[in-house]
C-alpha positions in Angstrom: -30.5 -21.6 3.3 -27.3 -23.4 4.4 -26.4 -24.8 0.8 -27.5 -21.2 -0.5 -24.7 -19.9 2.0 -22.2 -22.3 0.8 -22.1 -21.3 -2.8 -18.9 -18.7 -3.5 -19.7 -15.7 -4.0 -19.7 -14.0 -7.7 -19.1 -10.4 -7.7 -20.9 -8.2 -10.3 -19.0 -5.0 -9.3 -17.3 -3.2 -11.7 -14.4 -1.1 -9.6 -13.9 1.9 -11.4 -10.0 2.9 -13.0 -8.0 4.0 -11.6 -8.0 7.5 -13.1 -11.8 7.9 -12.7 -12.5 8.6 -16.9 -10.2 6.6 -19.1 -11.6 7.6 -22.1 -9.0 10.7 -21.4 -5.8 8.8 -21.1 -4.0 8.1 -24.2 -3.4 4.8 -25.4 0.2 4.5 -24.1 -1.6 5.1 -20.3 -4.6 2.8 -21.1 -1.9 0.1 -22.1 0.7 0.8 -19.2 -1.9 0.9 -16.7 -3.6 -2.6 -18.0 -0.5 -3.9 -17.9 0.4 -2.9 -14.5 -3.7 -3.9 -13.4 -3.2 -7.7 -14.9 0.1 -8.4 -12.8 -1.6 -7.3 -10.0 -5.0 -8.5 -10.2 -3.3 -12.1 -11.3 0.3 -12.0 -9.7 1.3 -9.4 -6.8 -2.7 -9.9 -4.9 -1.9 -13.1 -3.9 1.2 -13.0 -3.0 0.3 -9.8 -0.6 -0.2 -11.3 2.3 2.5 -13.9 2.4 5.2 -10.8 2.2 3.2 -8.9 4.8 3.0 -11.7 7.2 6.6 -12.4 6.9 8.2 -9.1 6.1 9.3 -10.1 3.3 10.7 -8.8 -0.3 8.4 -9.2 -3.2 11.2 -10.0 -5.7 8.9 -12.3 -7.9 6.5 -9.0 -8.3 9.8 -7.3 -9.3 11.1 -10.0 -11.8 7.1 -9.6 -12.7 7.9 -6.3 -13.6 11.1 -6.7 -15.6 9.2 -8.9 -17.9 6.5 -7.1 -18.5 9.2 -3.8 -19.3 7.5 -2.0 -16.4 11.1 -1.8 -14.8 11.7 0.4 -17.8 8.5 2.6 -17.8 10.4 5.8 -17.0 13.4 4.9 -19.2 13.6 7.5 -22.5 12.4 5.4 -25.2 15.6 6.1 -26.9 17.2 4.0 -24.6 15.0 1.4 -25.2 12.5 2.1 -22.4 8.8 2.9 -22.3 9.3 6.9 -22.4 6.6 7.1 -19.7 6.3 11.0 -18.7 5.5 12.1 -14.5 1.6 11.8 -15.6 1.8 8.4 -16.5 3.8 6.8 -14.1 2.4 8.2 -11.3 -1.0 6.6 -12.9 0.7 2.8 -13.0 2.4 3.3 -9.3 -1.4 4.0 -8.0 -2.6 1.2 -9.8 0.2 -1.4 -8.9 -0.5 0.4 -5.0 -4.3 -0.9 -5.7 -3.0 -4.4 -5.4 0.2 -4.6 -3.2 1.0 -1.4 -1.3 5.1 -2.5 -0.5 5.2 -3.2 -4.3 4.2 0.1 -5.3 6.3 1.7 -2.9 9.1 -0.3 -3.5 8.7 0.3 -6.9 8.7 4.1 -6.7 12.1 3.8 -5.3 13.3 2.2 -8.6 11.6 4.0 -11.0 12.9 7.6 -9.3 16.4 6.6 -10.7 15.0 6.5 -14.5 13.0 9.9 -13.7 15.4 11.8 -11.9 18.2 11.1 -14.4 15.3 11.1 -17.4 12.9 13.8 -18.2 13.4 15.8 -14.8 17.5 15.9 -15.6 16.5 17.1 -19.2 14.7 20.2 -18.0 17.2 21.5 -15.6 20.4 23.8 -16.5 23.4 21.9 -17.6 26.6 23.0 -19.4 27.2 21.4 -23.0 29.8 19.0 -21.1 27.6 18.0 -18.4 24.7 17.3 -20.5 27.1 15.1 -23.0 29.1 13.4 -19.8 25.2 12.5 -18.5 24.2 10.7 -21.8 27.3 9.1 -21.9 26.5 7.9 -18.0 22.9 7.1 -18.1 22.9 4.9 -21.0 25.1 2.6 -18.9 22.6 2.5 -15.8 19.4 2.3 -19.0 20.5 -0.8 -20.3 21.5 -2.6 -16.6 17.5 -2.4 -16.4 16.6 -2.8 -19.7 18.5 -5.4 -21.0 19.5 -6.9 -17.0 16.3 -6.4 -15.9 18.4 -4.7 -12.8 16.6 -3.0 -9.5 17.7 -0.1 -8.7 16.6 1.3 -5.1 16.8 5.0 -3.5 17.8 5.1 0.4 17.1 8.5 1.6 16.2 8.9 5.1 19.4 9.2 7.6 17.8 10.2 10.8 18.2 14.2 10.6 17.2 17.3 8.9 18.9 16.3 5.3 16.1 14.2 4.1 13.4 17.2 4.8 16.1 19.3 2.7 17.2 21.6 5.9 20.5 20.0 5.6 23.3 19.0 3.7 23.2 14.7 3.7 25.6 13.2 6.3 26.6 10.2 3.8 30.1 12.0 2.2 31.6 11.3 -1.1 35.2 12.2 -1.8 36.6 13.0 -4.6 39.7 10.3 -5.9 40.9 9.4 -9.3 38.4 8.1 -11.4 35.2 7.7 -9.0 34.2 8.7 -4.9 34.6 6.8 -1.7 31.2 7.0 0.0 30.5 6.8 3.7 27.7 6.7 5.6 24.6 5.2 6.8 21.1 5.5 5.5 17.9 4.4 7.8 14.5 3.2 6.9 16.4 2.1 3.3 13.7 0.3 1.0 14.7 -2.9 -1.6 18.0 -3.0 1.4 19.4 -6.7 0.5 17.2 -7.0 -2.6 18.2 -4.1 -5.0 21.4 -4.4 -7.3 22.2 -1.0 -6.9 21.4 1.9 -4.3 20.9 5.5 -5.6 22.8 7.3 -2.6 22.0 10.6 -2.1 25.2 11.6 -0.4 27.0 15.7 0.2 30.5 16.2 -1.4 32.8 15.9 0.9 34.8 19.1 0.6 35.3 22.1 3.2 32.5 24.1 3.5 30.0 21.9 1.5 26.3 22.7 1.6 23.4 21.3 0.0 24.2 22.4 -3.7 27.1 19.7 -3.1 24.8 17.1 -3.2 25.6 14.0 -5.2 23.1 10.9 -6.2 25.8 7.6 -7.0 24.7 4.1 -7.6 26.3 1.8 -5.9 26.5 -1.3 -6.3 24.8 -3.8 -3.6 27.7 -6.5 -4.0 30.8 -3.5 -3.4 33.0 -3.9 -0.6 32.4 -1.9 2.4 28.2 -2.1 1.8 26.3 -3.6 5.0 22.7 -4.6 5.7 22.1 -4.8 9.1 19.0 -4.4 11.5 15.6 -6.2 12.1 12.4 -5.3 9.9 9.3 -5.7 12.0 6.9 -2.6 11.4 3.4 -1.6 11.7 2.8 -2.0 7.8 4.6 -1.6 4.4 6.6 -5.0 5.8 7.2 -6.1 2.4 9.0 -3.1 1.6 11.9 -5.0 3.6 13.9 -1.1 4.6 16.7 -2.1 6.7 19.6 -0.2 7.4 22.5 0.3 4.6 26.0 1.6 6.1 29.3 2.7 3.4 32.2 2.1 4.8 35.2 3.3 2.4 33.1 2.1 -0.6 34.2 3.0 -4.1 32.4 3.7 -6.8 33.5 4.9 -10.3 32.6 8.2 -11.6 29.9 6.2 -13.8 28.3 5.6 -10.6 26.9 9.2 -10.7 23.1 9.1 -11.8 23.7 13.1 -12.3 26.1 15.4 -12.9 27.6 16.8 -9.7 25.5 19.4 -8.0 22.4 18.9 -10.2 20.6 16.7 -7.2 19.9 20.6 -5.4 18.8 22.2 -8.3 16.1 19.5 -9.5 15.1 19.6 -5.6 14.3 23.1 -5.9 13.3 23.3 -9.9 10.8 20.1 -9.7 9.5 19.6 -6.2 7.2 17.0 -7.9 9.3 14.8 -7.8 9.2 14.2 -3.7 5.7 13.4 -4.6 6.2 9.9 -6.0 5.2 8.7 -2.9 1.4 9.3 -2.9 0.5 7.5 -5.8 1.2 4.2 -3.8 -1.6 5.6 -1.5 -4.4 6.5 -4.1 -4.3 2.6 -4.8 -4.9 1.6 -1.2 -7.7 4.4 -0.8 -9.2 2.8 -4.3 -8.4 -0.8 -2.9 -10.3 -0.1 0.5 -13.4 1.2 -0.9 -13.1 -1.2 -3.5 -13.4 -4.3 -0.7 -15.9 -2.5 0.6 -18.4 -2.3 -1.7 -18.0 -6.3 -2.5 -17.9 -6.9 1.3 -21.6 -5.1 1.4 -22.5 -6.6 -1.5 -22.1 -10.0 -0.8 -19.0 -10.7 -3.8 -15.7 -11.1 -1.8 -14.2 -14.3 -3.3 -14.5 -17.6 -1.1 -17.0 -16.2 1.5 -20.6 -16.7 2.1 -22.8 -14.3 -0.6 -24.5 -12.6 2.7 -25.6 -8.9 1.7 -25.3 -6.1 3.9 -26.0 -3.4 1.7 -30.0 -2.7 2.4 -29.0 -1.1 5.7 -29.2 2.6 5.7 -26.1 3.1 8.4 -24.0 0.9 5.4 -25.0 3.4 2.5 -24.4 6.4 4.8 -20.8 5.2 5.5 -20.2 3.5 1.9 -21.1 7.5 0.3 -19.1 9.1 2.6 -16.2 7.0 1.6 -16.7 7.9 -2.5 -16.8 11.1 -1.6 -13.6 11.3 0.2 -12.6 8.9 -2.8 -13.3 11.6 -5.4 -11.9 13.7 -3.6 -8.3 12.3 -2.8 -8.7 11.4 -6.5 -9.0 14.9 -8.1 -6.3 16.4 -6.7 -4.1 13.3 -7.2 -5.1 13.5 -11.3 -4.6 17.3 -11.1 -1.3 17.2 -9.3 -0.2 14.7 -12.0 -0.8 17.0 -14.4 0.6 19.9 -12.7 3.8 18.4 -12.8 6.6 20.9 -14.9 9.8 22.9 -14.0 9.6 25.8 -12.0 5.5 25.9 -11.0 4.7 29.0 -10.2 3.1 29.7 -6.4 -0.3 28.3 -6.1 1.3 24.9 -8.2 3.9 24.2 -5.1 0.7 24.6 -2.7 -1.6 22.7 -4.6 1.8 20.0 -4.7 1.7 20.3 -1.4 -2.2 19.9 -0.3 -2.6 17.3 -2.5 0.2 14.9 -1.2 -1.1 15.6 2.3 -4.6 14.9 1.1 -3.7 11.9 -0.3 -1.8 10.0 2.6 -4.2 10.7 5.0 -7.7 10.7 2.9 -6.0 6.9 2.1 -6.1 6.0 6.5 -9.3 7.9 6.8 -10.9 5.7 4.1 -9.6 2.7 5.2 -10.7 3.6 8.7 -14.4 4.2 7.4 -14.0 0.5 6.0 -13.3 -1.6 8.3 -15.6 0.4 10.8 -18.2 -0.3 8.2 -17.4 -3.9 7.5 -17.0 -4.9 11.2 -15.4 -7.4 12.9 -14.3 -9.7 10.3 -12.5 -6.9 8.5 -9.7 -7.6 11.0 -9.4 -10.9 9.9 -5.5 -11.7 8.3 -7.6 -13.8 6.3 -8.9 -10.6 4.3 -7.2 -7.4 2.9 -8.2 -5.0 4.4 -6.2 -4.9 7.8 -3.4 -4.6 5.8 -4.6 -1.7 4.1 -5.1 -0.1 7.1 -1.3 -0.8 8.5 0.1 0.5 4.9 -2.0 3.5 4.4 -1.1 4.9 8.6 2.8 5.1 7.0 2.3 7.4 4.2 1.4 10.8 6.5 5.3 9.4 8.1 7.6 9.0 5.3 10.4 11.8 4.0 10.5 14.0 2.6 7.3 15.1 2.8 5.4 14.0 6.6 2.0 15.1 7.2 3.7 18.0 9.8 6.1 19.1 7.1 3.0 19.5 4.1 1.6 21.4 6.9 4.1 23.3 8.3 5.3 24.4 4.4 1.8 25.1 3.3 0.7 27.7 6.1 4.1 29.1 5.3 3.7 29.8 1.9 0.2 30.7 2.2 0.9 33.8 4.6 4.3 34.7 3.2 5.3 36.2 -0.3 9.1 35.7 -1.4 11.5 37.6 0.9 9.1 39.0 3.3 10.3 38.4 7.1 8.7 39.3 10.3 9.8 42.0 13.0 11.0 40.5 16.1 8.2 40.1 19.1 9.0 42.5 22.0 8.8 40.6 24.7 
């Protein structure tokens, strides 16, 4: 029995794709998603819980990436990128999440720059000046990643209401010949030390501004005035490395600017998808969980003992009730891909909305379910699965869009038609 114990175990499981039935993709997604799959079965797995253990950037898995033009998926294939649309990449993000969660999300960041000066940019109002200013622009910041193989990252949250969108941002741009001076200071700022350039969001900084004076500037990582500062020691995501950026009297030319002045508030409220980038690194932990799993109970985890536990009942009950939560989180994440369009009408924005809660906190409850079901050795360092747990609790946390907010939003607009208001309560 002991030499039987020794032998490694071979797994015969067959995890299923990411998007459940990929005989429905087209081959662009089959390929892109095979692509992103190989990296990180054979590159970013491995390396997971070296970053997680010391909190530290993946930039390998990022140069990884440029090679593989996965850097580029969201470019416009005129520019020499893949062309990927919101249904595809949201596919590869889930299936690069499957492997190393701060990759994925780290990730997202970078590839927002390409979609929110791509294909969402391209559906929103601009004047014939604007529009030819933007090409002009955006090819410059296209071939930094295409040809450079350049990171670009996104630091939103600033400790107020401006990331949930009930403010104007606090970081200002003003206005001087030939660019902006940006100050400010962004918290909980992913790819901070390791991205070339940062995709501020920042407010115009004008009398009176609101949130339709909302900028997005890259600036450079290396400009005068930019600072890292701050320790990085969380409950999970470590790898994702989001210390805290401050601008002090940085300027930026007006190439900098990632869109046209202004258009940052009307994609906000045109294309809310696009605050939903986030979940797709959770649909690839939720798979990942039930994925280990399933080996754990059937004796295949690589380099331990072959012992089954799958023949008890209390194991199947637990196992099913994962897959269905699985399926679950997965139809609404393959529908809200799809869903994805300027202006949605009503029922779109609260599907949007369900299905991004769904998905963060289907993705804790699963892993939850699996390490209750796997035991005591499932919070071993050795294994993944303690790590899936710490990544997938941050997803119902993260702005825009917290678990509270979904929430608070969706009971909103399910009571309330446009315009209607409420009496004041006598009291």
């Amino acid at each position: 029995m002991a030499a039987v114990l020794s032998e490694p175990a071979v797994s015969r499981y067959v995890p299923s794709h990411i998007a459940g039935d990929a005989s429905k993709l087209t081959a662009q997604q089959r390929e892109l998603i095979e692509r992103a799959s190989r990296l990180g079965r054979e590159k970013f797995a491995p390396r997971a819980a070296r970053h997680d253990r010391e909190a530290s950037f993946p930039i390998e898995n990022f140069r990884d990436l440029a090679d593989a033009g996965l850097l580029a998926i969201c470019v416009p294939k005129a520019y020499g990128g893949e062309g990927a649309d919101f249904t595809t990449y949201v596919m590869v993000a889930a299936e690069i999440g499957r492997w190393c969660g701060s990759t994925a999300l780290s990730y997202n960041m970078h590839v927002c720059s390409c979609m929110w000066s791509g294909f969402i940019a391209d559906a929103l109002d601009m004047t014939p000046e604007q529009r030819a200013d933007h090409e002009r622009i955006r090819a410059i910041h296209y071939a930094r990643i295409v040809q450079g193989g350049k990171i670009y990252a996104q630091p939103f949250s600033e400790g107020g209401a401006a990331a949930a969108g009930k403010a104007p941002w606090g970081t200002l741009a003003a206005k001087v010949d030939g660019g902006y001076v940006v100050n400010g200071r962004k918290i909980f700022a992913s790819l901070s030390g390791a991205a070339d350039y940062y995709g501020v969001l920042c407010t115009l900084d004008r009398p009176g501004a609101t949130l339709k004076d909302s900028m997005y500037l890259a600036v450079p990582a290396d400009a005068p005035g930019v600072t890292v500062s701050g320790e990085w020691d969380p409950l999970g995501m470590r790898g994702t490395v989001s210390r805290t950026l401050t601008f002090k009297d940085v300027f930026v030319p007006d190439e900098a600017r990632l869109m046209p002045e202004g258009l940052y508030a009307q994609a906000a409220a045109r294309f809310p998808h696009m605050f939903a980038t986030l979940s797709p690194t959770y649909m690839g932990i939720a798979q990942a969980a039930y994925d280990f799993t399933v080996q754990y109970l059937r004796g295949e985890v690589p380099g331990m003992p072959p012992v089954k536990r799958r023949m008890y009942p209390t194991k199947q009950v637990a196992v099913a009730e994962m897959r269905i939560k699985l399926e679950q989180t997965r139809a609404l994440f393959l529908q809200n891909a799809r869903d994805a369009r300027v202006d949605p009408d009503k029922d779109t924005r609260m599907r949007l909305l369900a299905a991004h809660y769904t998905i963060m906190e289907n993705a804790n409850d699963i892993c939850r379910l699996a390490i209750r079901t796997c035991g005591g050795q499932s919070m071993l360092k050795s294994l993944p699965l303690e790590r899936l747990y710490r990544d997938s609790r941050c997803g119902s946390l993260m702005l825009p869009w917290t678990a509270e907010l979904c929430i608070d939003r969706l009971g909103r607009e399910c009571l309330y038609e446009a315009g209607e208001r409420d009496e004041a309560i006598e009291t």
